[in-house]
VOROKOL-119424 format. One record per residue: residue number from 0; residue in three letters; x, y, z of N, C-alpha, C in turn. Coordinates in nm, 2 decimals. Example, Ala and Ser with C-alpha at 12.3 -4.5 7.8 and 13.67 -1.06 7.14 Angstrom:
2
(0 'ALA' (1.32 -0.57 0.78) (1.23 -0.45 0.78) (1.32 -0.33 0.78))
(1 'SER' (1.28 -0.22 0.71) (1.37 -0.11 0.71) (1.29 0.00 0.79))
END
This chain:
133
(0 'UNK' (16.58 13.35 5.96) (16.45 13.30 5.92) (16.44 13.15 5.96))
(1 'UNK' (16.32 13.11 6.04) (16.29 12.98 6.10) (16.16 12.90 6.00))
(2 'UNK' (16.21 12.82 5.93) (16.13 12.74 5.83) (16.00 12.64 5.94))
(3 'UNK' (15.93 12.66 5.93) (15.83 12.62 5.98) (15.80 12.44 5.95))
(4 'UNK' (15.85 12.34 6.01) (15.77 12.25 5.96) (15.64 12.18 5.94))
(5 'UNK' (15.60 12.15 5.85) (15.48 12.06 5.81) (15.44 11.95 5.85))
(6 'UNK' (15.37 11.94 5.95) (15.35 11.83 6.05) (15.22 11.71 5.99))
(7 'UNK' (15.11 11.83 5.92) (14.99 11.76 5.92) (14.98 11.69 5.85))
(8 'UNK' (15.04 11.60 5.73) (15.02 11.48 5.64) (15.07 11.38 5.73))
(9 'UNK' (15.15 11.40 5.87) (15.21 11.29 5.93) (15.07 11.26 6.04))
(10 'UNK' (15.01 11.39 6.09) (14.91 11.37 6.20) (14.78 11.27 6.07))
(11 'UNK' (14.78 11.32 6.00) (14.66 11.30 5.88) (14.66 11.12 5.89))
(12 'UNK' (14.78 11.14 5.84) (14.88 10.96 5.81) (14.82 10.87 5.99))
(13 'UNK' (14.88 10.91 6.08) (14.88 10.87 6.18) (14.70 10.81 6.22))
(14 'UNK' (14.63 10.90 6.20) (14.48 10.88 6.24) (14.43 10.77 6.13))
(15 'UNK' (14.49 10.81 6.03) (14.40 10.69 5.93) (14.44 10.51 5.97))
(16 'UNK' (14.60 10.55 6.00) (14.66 10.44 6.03) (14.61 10.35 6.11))
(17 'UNK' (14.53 10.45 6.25) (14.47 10.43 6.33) (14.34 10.35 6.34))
(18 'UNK' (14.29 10.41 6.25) (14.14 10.43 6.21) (14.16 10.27 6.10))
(19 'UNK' (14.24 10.26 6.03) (14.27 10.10 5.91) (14.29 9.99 6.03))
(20 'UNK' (14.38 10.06 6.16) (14.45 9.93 6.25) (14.33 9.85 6.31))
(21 'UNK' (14.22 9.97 6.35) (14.15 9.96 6.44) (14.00 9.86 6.39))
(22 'UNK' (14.02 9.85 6.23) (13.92 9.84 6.18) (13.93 9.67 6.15))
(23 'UNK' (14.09 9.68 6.10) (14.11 9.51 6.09) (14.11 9.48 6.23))
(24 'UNK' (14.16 9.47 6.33) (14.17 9.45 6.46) (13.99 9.41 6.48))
(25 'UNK' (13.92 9.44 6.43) (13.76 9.41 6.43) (13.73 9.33 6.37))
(26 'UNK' (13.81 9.34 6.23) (13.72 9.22 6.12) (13.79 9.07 6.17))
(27 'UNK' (13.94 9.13 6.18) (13.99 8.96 6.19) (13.94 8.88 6.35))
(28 'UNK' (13.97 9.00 6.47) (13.94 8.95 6.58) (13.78 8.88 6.58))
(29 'UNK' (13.64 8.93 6.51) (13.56 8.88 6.50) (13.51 8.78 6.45))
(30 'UNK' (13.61 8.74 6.35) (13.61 8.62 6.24) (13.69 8.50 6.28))
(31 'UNK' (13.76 8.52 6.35) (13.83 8.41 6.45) (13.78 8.37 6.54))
(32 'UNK' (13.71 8.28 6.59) (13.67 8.22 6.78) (13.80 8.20 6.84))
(33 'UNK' (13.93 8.17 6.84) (14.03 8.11 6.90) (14.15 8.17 6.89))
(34 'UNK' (14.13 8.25 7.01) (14.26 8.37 7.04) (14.27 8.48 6.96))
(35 'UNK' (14.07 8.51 6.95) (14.10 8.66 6.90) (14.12 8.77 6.93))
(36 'UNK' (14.18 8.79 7.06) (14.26 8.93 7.08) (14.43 8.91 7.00))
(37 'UNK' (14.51 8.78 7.05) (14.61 8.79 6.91) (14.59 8.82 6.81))
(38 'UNK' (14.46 8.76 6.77) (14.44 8.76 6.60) (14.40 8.91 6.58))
(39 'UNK' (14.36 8.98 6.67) (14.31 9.09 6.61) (14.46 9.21 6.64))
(40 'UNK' (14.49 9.16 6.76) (14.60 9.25 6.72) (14.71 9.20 6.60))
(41 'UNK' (14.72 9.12 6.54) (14.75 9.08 6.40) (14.68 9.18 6.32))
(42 'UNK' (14.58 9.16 6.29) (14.50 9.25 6.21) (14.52 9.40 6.19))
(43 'UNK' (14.55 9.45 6.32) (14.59 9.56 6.38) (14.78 9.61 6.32))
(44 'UNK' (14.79 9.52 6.33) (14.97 9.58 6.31) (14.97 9.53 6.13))
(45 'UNK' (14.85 9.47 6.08) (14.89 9.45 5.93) (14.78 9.62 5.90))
(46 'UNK' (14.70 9.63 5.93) (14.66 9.74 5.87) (14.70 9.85 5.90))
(47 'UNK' (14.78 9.87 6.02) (14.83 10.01 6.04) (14.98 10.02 5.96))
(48 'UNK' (15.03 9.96 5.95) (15.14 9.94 5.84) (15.11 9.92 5.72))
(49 'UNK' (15.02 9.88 5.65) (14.96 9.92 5.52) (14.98 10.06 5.48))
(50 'UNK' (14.90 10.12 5.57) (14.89 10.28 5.61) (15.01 10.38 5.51))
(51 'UNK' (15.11 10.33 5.65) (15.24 10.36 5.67) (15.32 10.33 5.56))
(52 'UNK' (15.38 10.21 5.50) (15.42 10.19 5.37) (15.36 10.27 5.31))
(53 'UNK' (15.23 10.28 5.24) (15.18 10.34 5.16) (15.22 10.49 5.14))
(54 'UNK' (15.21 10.57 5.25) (15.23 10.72 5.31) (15.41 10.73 5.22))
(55 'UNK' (15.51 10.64 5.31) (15.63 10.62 5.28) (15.68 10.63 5.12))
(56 'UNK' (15.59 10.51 5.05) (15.63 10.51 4.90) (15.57 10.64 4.84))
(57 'UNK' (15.44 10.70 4.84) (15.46 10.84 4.82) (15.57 10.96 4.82))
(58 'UNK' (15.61 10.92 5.00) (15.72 11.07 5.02) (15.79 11.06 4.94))
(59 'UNK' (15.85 10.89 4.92) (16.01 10.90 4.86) (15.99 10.92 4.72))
(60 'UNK' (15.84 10.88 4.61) (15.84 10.90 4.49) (15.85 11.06 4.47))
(61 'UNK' (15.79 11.19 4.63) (15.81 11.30 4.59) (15.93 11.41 4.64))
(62 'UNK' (16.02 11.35 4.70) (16.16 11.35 4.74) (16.22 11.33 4.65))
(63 'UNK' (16.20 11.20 4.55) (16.28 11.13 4.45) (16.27 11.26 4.37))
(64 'UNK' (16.15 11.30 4.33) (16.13 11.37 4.21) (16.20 11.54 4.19))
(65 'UNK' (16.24 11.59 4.35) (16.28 11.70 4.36) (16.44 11.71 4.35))
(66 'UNK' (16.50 11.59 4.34) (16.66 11.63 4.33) (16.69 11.44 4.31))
(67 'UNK' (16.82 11.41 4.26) (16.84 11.27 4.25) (16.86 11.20 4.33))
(68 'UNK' (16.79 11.10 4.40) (16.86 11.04 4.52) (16.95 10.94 4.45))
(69 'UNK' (17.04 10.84 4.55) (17.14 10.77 4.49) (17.23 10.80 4.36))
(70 'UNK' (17.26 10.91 4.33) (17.27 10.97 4.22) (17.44 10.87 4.16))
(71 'UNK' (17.50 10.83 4.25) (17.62 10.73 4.23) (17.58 10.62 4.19))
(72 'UNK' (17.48 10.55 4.24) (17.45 10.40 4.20) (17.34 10.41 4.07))
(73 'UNK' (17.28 10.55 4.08) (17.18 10.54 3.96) (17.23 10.56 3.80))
(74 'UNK' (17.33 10.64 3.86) (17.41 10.65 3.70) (17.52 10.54 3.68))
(75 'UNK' (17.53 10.45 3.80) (17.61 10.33 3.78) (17.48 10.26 3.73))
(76 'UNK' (17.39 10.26 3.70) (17.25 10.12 3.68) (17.28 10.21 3.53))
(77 'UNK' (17.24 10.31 3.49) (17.20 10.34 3.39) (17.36 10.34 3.25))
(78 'UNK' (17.45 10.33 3.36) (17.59 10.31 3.25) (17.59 10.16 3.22))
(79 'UNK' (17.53 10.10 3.31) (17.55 9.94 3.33) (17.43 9.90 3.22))
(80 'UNK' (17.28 9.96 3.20) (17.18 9.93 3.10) (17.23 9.99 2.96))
(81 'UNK' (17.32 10.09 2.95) (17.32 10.15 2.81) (17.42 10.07 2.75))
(82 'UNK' (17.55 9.98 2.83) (17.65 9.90 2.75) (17.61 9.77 2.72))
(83 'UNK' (17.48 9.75 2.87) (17.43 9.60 2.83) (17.35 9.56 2.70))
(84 'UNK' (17.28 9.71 2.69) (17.20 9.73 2.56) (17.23 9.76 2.46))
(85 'UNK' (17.37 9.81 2.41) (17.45 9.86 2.30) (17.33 9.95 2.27))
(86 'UNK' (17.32 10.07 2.35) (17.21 10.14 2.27) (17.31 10.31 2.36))
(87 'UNK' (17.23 10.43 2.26) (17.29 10.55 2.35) (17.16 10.64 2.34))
(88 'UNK' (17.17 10.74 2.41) (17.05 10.79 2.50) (17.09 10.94 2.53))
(89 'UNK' (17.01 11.06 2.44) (17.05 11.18 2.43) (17.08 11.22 2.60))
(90 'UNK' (17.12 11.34 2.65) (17.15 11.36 2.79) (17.01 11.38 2.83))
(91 'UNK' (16.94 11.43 2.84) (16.80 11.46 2.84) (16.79 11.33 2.95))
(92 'UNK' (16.74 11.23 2.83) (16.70 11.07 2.83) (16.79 11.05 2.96))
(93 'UNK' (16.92 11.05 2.97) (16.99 10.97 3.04) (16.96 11.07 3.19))
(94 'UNK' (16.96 11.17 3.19) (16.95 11.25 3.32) (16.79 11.20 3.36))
(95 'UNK' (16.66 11.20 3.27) (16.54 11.15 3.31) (16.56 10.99 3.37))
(96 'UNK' (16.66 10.92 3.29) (16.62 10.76 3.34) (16.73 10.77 3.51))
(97 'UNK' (16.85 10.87 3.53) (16.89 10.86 3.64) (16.80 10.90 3.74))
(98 'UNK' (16.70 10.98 3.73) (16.61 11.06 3.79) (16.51 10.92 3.83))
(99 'UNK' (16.50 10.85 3.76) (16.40 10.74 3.77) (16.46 10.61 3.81))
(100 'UNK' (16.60 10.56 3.81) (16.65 10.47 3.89) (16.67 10.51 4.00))
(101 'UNK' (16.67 10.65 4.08) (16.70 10.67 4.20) (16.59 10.69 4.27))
(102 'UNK' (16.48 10.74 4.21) (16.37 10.71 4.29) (16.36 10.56 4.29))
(103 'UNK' (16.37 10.49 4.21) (16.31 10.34 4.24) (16.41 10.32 4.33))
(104 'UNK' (16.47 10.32 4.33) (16.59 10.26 4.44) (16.54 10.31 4.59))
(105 'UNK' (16.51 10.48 4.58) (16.45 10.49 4.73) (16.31 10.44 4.79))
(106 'UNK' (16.26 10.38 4.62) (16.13 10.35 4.69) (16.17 10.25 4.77))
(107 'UNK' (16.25 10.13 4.71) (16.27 9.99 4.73) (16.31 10.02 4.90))
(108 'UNK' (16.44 10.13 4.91) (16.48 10.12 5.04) (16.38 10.15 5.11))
(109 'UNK' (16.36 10.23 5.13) (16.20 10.29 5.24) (16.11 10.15 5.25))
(110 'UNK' (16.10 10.06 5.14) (15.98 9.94 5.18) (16.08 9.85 5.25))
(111 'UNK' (16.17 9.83 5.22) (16.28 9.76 5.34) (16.30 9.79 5.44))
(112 'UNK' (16.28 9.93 5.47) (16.29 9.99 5.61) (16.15 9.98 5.68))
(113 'UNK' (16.08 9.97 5.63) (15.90 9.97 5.68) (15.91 9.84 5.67))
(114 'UNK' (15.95 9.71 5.59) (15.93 9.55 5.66) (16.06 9.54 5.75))
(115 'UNK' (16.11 9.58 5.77) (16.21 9.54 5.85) (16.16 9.60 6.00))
(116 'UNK' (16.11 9.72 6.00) (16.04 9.81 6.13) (15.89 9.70 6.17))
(117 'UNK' (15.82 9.66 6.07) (15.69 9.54 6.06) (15.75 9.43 6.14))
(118 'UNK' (15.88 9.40 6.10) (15.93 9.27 6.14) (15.97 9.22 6.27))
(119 'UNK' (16.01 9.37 6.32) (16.09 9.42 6.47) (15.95 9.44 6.56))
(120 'UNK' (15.89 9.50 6.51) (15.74 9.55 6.58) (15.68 9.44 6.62))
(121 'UNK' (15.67 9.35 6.49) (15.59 9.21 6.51) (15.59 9.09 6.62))
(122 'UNK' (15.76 9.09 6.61) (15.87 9.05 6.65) (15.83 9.03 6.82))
(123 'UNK' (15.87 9.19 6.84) (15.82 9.22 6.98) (15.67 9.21 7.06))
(124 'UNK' (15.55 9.23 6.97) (15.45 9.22 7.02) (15.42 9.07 7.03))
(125 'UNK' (15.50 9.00 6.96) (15.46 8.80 6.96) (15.58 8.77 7.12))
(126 'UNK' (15.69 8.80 7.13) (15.75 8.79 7.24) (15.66 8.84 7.37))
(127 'UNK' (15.60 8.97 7.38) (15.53 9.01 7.48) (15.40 8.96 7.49))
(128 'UNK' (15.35 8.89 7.39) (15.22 8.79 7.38) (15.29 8.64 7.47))
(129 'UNK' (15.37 8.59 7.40) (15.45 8.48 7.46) (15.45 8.50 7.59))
(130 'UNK' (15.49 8.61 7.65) (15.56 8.64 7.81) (15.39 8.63 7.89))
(131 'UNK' (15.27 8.71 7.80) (15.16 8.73 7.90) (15.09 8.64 7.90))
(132 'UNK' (15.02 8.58 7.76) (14.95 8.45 7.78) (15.03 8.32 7.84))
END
């Protein structure tokens, strides 16, 4: 049996990205007299990555919610909050708050992995601005 993947939230994702990049790439490049094709391609790589982060922190809040991610460090946060707090927490409680340190944690990684990808992207399109102007 061949599981079929699900493509279209990424094409969906992709065009709006497009459609946000394209839009700032207008407002900023318009609003600047002085080097508004840089500025608008600024505008352009901040709104298509809005997009994208955004899309990102979703998946991982709905990944998080179907099984535990970091399930080692989450129940290390949550043994580290229950001794800091002299307090105890039926299993229930403690399985819900690991379920909820490990999403936060994936969210956190994924935004680190999208400014770090922002930062490398950025990175390169200011070097290849440098090289052409």
């Amino acid at each position: 049996m061949v599981m079929k993947s699900n493509k279209k939230p990424i094409k969906i994702t992709v065009v709006i990205a497009l459609l946000v990049g394209i839009t700032f790439f207008g407002l900023i490049s318009t609003t600047i007299s002085t080097s508004f094709l840089q500025s608008g391609l600024l505008g352009f790589l901040i709104g298509f990555f809005i997009i994208w982060l955004v899309y990102f922190a979703v998946w991982f809040i709905v990944k998080g919610c179907k099984r535990t991610a970091f399930p080692v460090q989450s129940a290390y946060i949550v043994g580290f909050l229950k001794k800091f707090l002299y307090t105890t927490v039926t299993t229930d409680q403690e399985k819900m708050l690991i379920e909820l340190a490990g999403t936060v944690i994936m969210i956190a990684a994924g935004l680190l992995f999208a400014a770090v990808g922002f930062l490398t992207f950025s990175c390169l399109v200011y070097l290849a601005g440098q090289l052409v102007w």
